[in-house]
BAVOMAR-381627 format. One line per 5 residues: their letters; for each residue x, y, z of C-alpha. Coordinates in steps of 0.25 Angstrom, whole numbers, plus 2048, in hexadecimal, padded with zeros to 3 digits. Example, Ala and Ser with C-alpha at 12.3 -4.5 7.8 and 13.67 -1.06 7.14 Angstrom:
# residues 2
as	831 7EE 81F  837 7FC 81D
//
This chain:
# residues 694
xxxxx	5F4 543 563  5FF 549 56B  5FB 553 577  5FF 561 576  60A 561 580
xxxxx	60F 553 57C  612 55A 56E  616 565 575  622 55D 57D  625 555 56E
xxxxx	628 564 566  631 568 573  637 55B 574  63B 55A 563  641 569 564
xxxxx	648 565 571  64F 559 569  651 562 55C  657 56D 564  660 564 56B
xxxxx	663 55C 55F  665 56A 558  671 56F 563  678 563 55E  678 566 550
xxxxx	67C 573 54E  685 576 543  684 568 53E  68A 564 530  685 557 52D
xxxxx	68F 54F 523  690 547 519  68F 53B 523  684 541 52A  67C 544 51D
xxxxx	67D 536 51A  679 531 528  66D 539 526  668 531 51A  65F 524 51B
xxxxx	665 518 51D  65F 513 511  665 51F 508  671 51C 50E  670 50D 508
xxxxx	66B 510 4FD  673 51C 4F8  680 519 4FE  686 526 4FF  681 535 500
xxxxx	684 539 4F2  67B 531 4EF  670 535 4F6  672 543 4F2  672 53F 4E3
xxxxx	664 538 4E7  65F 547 4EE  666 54F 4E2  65C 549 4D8  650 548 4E1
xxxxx	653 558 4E2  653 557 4D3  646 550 4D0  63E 553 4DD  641 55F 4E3
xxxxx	645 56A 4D5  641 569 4C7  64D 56C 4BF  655 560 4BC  651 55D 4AE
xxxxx	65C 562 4A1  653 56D 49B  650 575 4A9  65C 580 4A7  658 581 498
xxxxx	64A 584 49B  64A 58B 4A8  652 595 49E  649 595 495  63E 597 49E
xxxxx	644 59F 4A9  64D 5A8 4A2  64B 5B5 4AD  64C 5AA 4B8  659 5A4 4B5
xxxxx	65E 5B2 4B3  65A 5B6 4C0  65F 5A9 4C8  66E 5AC 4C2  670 5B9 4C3
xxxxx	669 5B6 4D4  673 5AA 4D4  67F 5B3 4D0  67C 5BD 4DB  67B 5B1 4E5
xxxxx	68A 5AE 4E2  68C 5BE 4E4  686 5BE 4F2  679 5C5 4ED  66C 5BF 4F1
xxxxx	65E 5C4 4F0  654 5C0 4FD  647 5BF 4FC  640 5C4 4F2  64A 5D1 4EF
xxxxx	654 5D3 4FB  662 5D3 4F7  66F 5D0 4FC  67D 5D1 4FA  683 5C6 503
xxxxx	691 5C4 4FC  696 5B7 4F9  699 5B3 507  68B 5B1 50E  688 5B3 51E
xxxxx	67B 5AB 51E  677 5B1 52A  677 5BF 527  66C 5C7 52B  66D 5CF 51E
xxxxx	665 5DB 522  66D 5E1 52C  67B 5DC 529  678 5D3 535  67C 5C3 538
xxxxx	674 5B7 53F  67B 5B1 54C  680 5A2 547  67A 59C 553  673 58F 556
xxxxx	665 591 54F  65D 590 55C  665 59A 564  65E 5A6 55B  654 5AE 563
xxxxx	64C 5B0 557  644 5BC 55E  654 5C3 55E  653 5BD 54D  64F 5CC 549
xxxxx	657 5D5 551  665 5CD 547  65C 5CF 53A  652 5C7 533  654 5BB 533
xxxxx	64B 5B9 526  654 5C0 51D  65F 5B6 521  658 5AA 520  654 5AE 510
xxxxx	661 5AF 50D  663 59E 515  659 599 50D  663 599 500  659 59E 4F4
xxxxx	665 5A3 4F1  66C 594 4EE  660 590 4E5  662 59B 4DB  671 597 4DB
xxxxx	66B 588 4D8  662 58D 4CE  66E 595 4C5  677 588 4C7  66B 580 4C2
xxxxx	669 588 4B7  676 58A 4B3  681 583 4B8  689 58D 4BD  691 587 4CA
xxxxx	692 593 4CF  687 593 4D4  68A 586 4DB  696 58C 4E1  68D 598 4E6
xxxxx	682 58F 4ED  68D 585 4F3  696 591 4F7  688 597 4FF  686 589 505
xxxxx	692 586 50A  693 595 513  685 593 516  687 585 51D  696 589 524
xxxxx	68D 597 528  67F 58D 52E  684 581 535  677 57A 539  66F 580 542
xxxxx	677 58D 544  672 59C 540  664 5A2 53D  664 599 52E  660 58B 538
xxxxx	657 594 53E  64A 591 537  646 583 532  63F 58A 526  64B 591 520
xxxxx	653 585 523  648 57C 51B  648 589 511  656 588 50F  656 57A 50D
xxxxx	64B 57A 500  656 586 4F9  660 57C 4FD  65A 571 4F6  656 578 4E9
xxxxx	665 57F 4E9  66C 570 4E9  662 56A 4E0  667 574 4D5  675 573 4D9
xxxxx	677 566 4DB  67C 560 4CD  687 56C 4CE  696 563 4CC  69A 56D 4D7
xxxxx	68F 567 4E1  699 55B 4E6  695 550 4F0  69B 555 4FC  693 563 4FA
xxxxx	686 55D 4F7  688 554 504  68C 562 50B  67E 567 506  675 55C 509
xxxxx	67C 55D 518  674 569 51A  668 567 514  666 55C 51D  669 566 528
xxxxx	65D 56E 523  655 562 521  659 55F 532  656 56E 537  648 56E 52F
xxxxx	645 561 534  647 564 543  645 573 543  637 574 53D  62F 583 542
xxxxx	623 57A 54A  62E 573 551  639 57D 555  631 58A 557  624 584 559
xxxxx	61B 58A 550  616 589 540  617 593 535  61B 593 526  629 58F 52B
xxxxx	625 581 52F  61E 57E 520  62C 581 51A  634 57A 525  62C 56D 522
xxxxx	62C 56F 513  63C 56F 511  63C 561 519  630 55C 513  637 561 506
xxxxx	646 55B 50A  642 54E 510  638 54A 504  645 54D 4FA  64F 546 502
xxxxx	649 53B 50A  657 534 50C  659 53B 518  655 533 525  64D 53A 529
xxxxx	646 540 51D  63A 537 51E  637 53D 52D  639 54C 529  630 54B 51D
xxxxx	624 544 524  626 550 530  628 55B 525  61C 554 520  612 556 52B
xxxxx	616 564 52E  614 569 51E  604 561 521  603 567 52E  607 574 529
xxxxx	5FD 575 51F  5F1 573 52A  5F8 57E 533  5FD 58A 52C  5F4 58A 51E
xxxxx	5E8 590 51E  5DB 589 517  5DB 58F 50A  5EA 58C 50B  5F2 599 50F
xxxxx	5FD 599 518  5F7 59F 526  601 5AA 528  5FB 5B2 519  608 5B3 515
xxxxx	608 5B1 504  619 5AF 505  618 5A4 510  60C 59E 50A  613 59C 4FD
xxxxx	61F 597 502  617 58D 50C  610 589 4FE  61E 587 4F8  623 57F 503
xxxxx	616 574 502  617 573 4F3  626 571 4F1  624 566 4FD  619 560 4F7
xxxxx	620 560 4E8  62C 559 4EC  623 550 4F5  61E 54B 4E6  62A 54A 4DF
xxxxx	631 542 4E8  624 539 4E9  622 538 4F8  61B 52B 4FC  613 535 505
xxxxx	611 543 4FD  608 54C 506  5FC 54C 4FD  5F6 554 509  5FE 561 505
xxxxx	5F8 563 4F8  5E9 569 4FB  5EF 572 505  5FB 575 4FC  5F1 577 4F1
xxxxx	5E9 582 4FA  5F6 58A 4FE  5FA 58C 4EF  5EC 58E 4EB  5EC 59B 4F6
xxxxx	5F8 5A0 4F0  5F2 59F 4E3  5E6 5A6 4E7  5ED 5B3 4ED  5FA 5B3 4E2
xxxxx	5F9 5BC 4D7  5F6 5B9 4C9  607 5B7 4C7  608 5AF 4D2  60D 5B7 4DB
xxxxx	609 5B9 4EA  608 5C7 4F2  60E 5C9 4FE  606 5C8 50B  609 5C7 519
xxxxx	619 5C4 51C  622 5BE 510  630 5BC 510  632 5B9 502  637 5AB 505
xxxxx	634 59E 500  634 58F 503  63B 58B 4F6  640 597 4ED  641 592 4DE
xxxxx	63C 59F 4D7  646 5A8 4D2  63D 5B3 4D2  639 5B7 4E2  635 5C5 4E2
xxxxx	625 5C0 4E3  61E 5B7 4EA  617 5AD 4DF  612 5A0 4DF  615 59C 4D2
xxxxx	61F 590 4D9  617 58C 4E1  60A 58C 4D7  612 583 4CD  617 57A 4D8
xxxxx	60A 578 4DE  606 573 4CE  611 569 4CE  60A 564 4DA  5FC 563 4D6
xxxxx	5FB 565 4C7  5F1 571 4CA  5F1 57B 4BE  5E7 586 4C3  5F1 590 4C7
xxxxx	5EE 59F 4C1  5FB 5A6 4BF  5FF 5B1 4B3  605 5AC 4A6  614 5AF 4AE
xxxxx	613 5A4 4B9  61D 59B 4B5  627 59A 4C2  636 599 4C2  636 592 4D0
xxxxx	62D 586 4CB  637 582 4C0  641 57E 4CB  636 576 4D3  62D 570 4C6
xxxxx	636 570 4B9  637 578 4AF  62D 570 4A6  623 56E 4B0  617 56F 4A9
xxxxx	611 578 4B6  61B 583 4B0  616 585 4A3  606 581 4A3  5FF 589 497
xxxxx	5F1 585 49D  5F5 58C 4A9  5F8 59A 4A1  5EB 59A 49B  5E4 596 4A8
xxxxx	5EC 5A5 4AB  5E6 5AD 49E  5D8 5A9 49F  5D8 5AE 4AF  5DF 5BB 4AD
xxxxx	5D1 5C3 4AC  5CC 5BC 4B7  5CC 5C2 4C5  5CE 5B8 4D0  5CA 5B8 4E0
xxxxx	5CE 5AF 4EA  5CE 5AE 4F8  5D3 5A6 504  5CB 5A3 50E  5D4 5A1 51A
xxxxx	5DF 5A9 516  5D7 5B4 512  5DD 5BA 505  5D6 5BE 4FB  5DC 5C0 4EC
xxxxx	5D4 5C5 4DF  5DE 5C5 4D1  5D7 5CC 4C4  5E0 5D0 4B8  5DF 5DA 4B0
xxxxx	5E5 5DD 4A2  5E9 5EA 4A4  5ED 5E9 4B3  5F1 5DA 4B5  5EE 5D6 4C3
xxxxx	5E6 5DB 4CD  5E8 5D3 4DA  5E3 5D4 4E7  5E7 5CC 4F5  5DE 5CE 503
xxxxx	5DF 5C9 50F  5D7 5C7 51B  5E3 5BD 524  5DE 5B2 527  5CE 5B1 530
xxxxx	5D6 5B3 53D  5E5 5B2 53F  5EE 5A5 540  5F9 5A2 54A  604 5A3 53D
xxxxx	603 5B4 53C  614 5B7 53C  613 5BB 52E  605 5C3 52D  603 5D2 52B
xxxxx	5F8 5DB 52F  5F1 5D9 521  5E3 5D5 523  5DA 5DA 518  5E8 5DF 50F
xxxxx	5E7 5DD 502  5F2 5DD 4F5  5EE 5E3 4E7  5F5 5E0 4DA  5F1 5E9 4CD
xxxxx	5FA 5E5 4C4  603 5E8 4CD  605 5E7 4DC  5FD 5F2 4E3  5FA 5F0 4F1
xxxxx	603 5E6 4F8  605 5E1 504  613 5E7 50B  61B 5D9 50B  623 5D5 519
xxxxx	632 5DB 515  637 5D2 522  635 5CC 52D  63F 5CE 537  646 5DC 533
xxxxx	642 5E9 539  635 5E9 542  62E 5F3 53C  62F 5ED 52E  62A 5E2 532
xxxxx	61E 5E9 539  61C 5F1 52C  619 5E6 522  611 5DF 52D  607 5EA 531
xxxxx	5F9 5ED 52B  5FC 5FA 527  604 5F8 51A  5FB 5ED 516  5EE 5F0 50D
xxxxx	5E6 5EE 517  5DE 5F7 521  5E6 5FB 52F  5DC 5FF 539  5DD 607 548
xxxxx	5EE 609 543  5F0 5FA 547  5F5 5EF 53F  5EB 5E2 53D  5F5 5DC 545
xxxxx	5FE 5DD 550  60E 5D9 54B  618 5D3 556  627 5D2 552  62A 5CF 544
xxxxx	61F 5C1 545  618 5C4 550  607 5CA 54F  603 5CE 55E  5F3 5D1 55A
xxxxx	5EC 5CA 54E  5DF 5C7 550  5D4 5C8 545  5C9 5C2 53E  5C8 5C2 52E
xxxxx	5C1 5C0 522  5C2 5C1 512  5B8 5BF 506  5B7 5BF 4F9  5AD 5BF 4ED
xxxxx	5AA 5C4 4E0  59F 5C6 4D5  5A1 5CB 4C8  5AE 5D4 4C7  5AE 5D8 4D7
xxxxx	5B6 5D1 4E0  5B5 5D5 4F0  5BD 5D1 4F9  5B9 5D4 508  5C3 5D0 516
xxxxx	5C4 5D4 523  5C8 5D1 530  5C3 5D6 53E  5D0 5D8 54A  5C7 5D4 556
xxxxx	5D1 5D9 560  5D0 5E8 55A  5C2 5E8 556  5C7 5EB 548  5C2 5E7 53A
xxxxx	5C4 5E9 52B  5BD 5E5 51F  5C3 5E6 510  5BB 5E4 506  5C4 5E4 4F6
xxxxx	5BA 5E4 4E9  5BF 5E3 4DB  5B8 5E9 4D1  5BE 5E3 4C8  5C4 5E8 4BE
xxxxx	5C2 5F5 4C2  5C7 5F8 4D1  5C8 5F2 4DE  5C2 5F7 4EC  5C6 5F5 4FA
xxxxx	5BD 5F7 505  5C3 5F9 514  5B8 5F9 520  5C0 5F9 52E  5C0 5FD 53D
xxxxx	5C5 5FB 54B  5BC 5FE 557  5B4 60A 557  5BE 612 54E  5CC 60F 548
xxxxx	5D2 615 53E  5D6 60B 531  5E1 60E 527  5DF 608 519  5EF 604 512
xxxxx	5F5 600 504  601 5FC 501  606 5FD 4F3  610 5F5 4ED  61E 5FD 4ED
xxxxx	61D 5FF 4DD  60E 606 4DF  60E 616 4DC  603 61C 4E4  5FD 62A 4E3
xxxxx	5F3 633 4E6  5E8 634 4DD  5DC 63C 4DD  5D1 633 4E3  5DB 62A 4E9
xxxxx	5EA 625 4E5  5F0 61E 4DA  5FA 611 4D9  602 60F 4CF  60D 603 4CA
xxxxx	617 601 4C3  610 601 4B5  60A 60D 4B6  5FC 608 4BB  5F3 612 4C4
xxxxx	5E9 60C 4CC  5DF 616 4D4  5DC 613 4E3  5D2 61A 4EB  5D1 61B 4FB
xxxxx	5C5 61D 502  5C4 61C 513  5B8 61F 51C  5B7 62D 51E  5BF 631 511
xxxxx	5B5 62B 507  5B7 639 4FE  5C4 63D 4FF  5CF 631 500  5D8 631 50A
xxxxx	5E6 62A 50A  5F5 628 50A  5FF 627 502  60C 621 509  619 618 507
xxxxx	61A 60A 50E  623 5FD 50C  61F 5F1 504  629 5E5 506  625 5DB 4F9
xxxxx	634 5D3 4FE  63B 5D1 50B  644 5DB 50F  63D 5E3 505  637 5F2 506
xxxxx	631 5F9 4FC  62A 607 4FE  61C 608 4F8  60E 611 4F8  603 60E 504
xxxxx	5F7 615 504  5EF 617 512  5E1 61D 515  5D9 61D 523  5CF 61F 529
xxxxx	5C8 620 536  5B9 61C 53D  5B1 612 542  5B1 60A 534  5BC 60D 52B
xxxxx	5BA 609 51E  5C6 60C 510  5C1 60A 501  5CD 607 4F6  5CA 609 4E8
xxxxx	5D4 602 4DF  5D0 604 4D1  5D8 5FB 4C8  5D7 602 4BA  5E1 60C 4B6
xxxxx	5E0 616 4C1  5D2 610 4C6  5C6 60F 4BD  5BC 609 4C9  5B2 615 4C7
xxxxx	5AE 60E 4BA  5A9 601 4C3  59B 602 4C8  599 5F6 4CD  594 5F6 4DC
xxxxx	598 5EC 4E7  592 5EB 4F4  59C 5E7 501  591 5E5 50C  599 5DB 514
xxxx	59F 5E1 521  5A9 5DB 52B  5A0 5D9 53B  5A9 5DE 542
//
């Protein structure tokens, strides 16, 4: 066991060689020669020339990496997919007219001719300078640098690949050759803010791959280009390699699983390079190592984030499934219990669709992007790809859950796609509420249909016990819950983006917009610069139980520094109305402000004993407000905030505030969830005497 400071010496050592080695490669185009010579000797031998070995990676793509090399693929993808393949030509045909959509909903008109380093928000450019020369605190004065890199990571080039697949058009091969070409004259290796980040780099490479994999039996992909192409993605294959986040900044978050992920991914596809064998064993160890350091034990990603843990969950599966089909001598078997966990927690907080909510920061983004549809977060992929792995069939999603995105990766007859055992499984659960809780994470979901309603769904959490050192993308949520009936009701604000105005950034982070309790006029936590927390200190807790048709749910956390507390207690009585009881304080007295936020959709107004919410099909819900000090006559406030449910994003929508002020504070909300609330028919009675020492 190496000491601390010989390690130490090791990691300053390897980045003074990389850096060093790195001054001499800048703007390096490798050639054809060069390709060559990076090949094994024994390829080399055996193949005889580069065509060759392309031709041997070209039907590896085909069998091993997509599923969509068999003759009935078009014909039934059409018959199956008939909204999709609309979709994907007329997104495909935009393309060619310089109109791309970002993220989930931001659009852009960027002509024909693209500057790929546009900032795109303020008509803004990105110096082209050596990658190292950035000042990255200097980053968000030029723009974000976020919105730049979406648009690097080629989405973009898969759709183009798909509508080539699908119909043979070469146009679309002469768009995606066309925006390959000015991208590479526009990013010489290692120059400009799109070699800045191993993860986009490794991001890039995977749309890369998929985009060549439907293109390449187009007459129009010649020798010489294909050899151009494969130029560069060994370029990418070098930067990942030598530029992982652990090595080069010094610390480990979500970026360092997807870095290791593409190379693990690349080098177990293409193990003719020389050093392919090497990069997969080290890509390897990270991925294990990884799974000990940033997951939690009942599998959640530590920084509570449900868009970075599904695409953390994204980038282990599609590593592991390709591991299997190209029948690695050393599959790691390890991966799978703790793969198994993380999809189970996203299964245990999705909603009965499939789809996730938002919480904490999300930037719409994904590890590989096969879906055609992107305006939700859903775990529909990744469910059916972790059942190609395993052969587990317990999922519960709606009778709709079939996934475009999982025809490109599994097949268009996988069995997976279309199980009727699975549907029924569906139908016989649809009366049956559900509760689940983990218990390192904290969150807490209960599902329970209704025939007249649908859904009603709620998410709570508590964070995790105490905080982890991986906190850049937390909001001040503790205790914040997010209410589906029928429709989205409450929901959390979203994250809008990360490095534009301040004070945007502040506003999606703060306590204050979320549906949680802000006590003493003082967020739960104190926000440095666009990642940074100055104060976070706290202790949680969340429980759960039920008997007979109540379900309680209880969390709460203590901020030792402020002598503060809040406790949250939520009981379904099911079917009839939910109740949410708030106990807090700071010190000797404080005053507490109780908030909801409604999803931009949501008409709320006033009402005799309280307010009513109403959405878009005309459903009216009754809510009632109560807080110490104003149990007979309900005090509150009716005003307009901002919800962000995509990046760069903003929607107005309805908040409602009440406070109060004392010693102990305490807010009761009513919910009733018949027709304008029907709860004074319940008359069964639930005792709370847990309390929270304080």
């Amino acid at each position: 066991m190496l000491s601390f400071k010989r390690r130490l010496f090791l990691k300053l050592f390897h980045l003074r060689n990389v850096i060093v080695i790195d001054s001499f490669r800048k703007s390096w185009r490798p050639t054809e020669k060069e390709l060559w010579n990076a090949l094994s000797h024994k390829v080399k031998r055996d193949c005889g020339d580069l065509t060759s070995v392309i031709e041997t990676w070209e039907k590896r793509l085909k069998s091993d990496f997509l599923a969509v090399y068999n003759s009935d693929f078009e014909r039934e993808f059409i018959n199956n997919f008939p909204e999709e393949k609309k979709i994907i030509f007329e997104k495909a045909n935009d393309i060619i007219c310089g109109k791309y959509v970002l993220f989930f909903d931001f659009r852009v008109d960027l002509g024909e001719e693209i500057d790929w380093h546009t900032t795109l928000i303020n008509n803004d450019r990105w110096p082209v300078v050596y990658f190292r020369d950035y000042d990255l605190r200097e980053l968000v004065a030029v723009g974000d640098v976020r919105t730049t890199w979406e648009l690097n990571r080629h989405l973009s080039w898969v759709i183009l690949g798909k509508a080539y697949f699908l119909g043979r058009d070469e146009k679309f091969f002469g768009a995606f050759w066309h925006l390959f070409c000015s991208w590479s004259e526009q990013n010489p290796f290692l120059m400009g803010v799109n070699w800045l980040s191993a993860m986009e780099v490794g991001i890039r490479l995977n749309h890369w791959l998929v985009a060549y994999t439907l293109f390449c039996d187009c007459p129009s992909f010649g020798a010489e280009k294909k050899a151009m192409f494969w130029s560069k993605v060994y370029l990418h294959m070098l930067y990942v390699r030598y530029h992982f986040t652990s090595e080069d900044r010094g610390f480990r978050n979500n970026h360092l699983i997807f870095e290791a992920a593409s190379l693990f991914i690349v080098t177990t596809l293409f193990p003719e390079f020389k050093k392919s064998r090497g990069w997969r064993k080290k890509s390897e160890k990270i991925l294990s190592q990884e799974l000990l350091q940033q997951f939690l034990d009942d599998g959640f990603h530590e920084e509570l984030c449900t868009s970075y843990h599904l695409q953390v969950v994204e980038a282990y599966l599609l590593s592991s499934l390709i591991s299997k089909r190209c029948r690695c001598e050393k599959f790691p078997n390890e991966w799978m219990d703790s793969i198994s966990t993380m999809v189970h927690a996203l299964l245990s907080i999705s909603q009965r669709d499939g789809t996730l909510p938002q919480w904490g920061d999300g930037d719409d983004g994904s590890f590989l992007n096969f879906s055609t549809h992107r305006d939700k977060l859903s775990i529909r992929t990744v469910w059916m790809m972790y059942m190609a792995i395993v052969a587990d069939e317990d999922g519960v999603f709606s009778e709709c859950w079939v996934d475009e995105g999982a025809v490109w990766i599994l097949g268009i007859h996988s069995d997976l796609l279309y199980n009727e055992s699975l549907q029924k499984t569906v139908l016989n659960n649809r009366c049956k509420h559900r509760l689940s809780c983990l218990d390192s994470s904290q969150f807490a979901s209960v599902k329970y249909f209704r025939d007249d309603i649908g859904e009603i769904y709620l998410l709570f959490s508590a964070g995790t016990k105490v905080p982890y050192e991986s906190y850049g993308h937390r909001h001040a949520d503790l205790l914040s819950i997010v209410l589906t009936v029928g429709d989205s009701l409450l929901v959390d604000p979203g994250t809008y983006c990360y490095n534009g105005p301040l004070k945007w950034r502040r506003y999606f982070q703060e306590t204050r917009v979320h549906n949680t309790v802000l006590i003493g006029n003082k967020g739960q936590f104190g926000f440095r610069g666009n990642f940074g927390i100055d104060r976070i200190d706290y202790q949680s807790g969340i429980k759960s139980w039920e008997e007979n048709d109540i379900i309680v749910l209880k969390g709460w956390y203590i901020d030792k520094t402020r002598r503060l507390w809040h406790c949250r207690h939520i009981i379904f009585w099911l079917p009839n109305f939910i109740l949410i009881h708030d106990y807090c304080g700071e010190g000797p007295f404080s005053e507490a402000n109780l908030n909801y936020t409604f999803a931009s959709e949501i008409e709320v107004l006033s009402s005799e004993n309280g307010f009513v919410t109403t959405n878009n099909r005309g459903k009216k819900y009754q809510w009632h407000i109560y807080s110490s000090g104003n149990n007979s006559h309900p005090s509150f406030k009716i005003g307009d905030g901002w919800v962000s449910s995509s990046y760069w994003e903003r929607k107005k929508c309805k908040y409602v505030r009440t406070g109060a002020k004392g010693v102990c504070n305490a807010f009761m909300t009513i919910v009733g969830l018949s027709d304008c609330g029907n709860y004074r028919r319940c008359t069964t009675k639930v005792t709370c005497s847990e309390t929270v020492e304080t």
